[in-house]
C-alpha positions as CSV (number, residue, x, y, z in Angstrom):
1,X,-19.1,-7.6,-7.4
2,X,-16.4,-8.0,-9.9
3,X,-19.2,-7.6,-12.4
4,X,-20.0,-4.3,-11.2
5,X,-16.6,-3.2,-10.8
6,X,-16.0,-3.7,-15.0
7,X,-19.3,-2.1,-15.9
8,X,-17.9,1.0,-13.7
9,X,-14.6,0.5,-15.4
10,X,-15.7,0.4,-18.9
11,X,-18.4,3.7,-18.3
12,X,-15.5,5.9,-16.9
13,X,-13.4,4.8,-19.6
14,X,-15.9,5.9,-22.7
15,X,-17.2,9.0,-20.3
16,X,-13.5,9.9,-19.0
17,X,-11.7,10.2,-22.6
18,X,-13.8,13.1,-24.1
19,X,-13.9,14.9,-20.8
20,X,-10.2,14.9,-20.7
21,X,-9.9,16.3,-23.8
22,X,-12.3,19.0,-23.6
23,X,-10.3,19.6,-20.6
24,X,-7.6,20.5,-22.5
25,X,-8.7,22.4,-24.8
26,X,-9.6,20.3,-27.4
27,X,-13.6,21.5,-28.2
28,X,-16.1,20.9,-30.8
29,X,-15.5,24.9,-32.0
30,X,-12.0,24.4,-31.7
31,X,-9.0,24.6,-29.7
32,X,-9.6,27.1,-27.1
33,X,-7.3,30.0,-26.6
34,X,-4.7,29.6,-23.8
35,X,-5.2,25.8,-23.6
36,X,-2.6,23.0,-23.1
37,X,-4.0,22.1,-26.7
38,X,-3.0,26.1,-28.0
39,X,0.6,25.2,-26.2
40,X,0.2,21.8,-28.3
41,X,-0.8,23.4,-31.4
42,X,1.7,26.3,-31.3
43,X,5.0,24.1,-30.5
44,X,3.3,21.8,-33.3
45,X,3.5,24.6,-35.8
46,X,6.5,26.1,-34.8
47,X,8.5,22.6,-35.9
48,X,6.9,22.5,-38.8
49,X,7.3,25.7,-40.2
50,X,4.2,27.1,-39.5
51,X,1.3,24.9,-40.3
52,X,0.1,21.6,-38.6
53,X,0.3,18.9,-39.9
54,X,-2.4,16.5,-40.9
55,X,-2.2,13.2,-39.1
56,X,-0.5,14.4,-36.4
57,X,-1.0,14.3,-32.9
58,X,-2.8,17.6,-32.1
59,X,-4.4,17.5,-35.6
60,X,-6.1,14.1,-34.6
61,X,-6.4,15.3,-31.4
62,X,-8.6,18.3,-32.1
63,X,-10.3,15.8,-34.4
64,X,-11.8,13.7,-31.6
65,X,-12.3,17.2,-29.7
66,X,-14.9,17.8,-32.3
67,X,-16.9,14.9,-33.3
68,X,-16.0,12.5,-30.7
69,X,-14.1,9.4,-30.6
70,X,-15.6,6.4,-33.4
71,X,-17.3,3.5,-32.1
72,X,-14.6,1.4,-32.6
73,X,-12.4,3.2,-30.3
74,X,-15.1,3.6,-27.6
75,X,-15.5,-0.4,-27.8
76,X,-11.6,-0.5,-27.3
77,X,-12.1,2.4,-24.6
78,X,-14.9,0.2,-22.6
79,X,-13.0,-3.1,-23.4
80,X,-10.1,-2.0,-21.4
81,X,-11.5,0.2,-18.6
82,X,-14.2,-3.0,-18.2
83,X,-10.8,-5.2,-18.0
84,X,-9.0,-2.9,-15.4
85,X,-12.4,-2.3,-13.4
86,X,-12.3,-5.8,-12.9
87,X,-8.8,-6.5,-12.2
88,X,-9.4,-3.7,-9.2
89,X,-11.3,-5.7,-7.3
């Protein structure tokens, strides 16, 4: 059972991080309008001076928003929700 329990753990984890971040409005066409990520991206501007800066948290943000997270990071994703899955039971 405790098998079963990582599998689920490490599946939610991989599924669960994109849909969160779609969520907030973090899309593949950009960050939608009246989003937490548009409250993100404005109070990002605003201390900077206007622009966004690369590297930064809404910039990489929005960058996973559109083409997804890398397979290393779904590995580390799945790792870890496979490792808490299992400690649940």
């Amino acid at each position: 059972m405790e098998a079963v329990a990582a599998v689920i753990g490490g599946v939610v984890a991989v599924t669960a991080a994109p849909l969160a971040l779609g969520a907030m409005g973090f899309t593949g066409t950009g960050i939608a309008a009246a989003s937490i990520a548009a409250k993100m991206m404005s109070a990002a501007a605003i201390a900077n001076g206007g622009g966004v800066a690369a590297g930064s948290l809404v910039a990489t943000l929005q960058s996973v928003g559109a083409v997804g997270l890398s397979t290393s990071t779904n590995i580390i994703l799945g790792t870890v929700g496979a490792a808490v899955g299992a400690m649940s039971e």
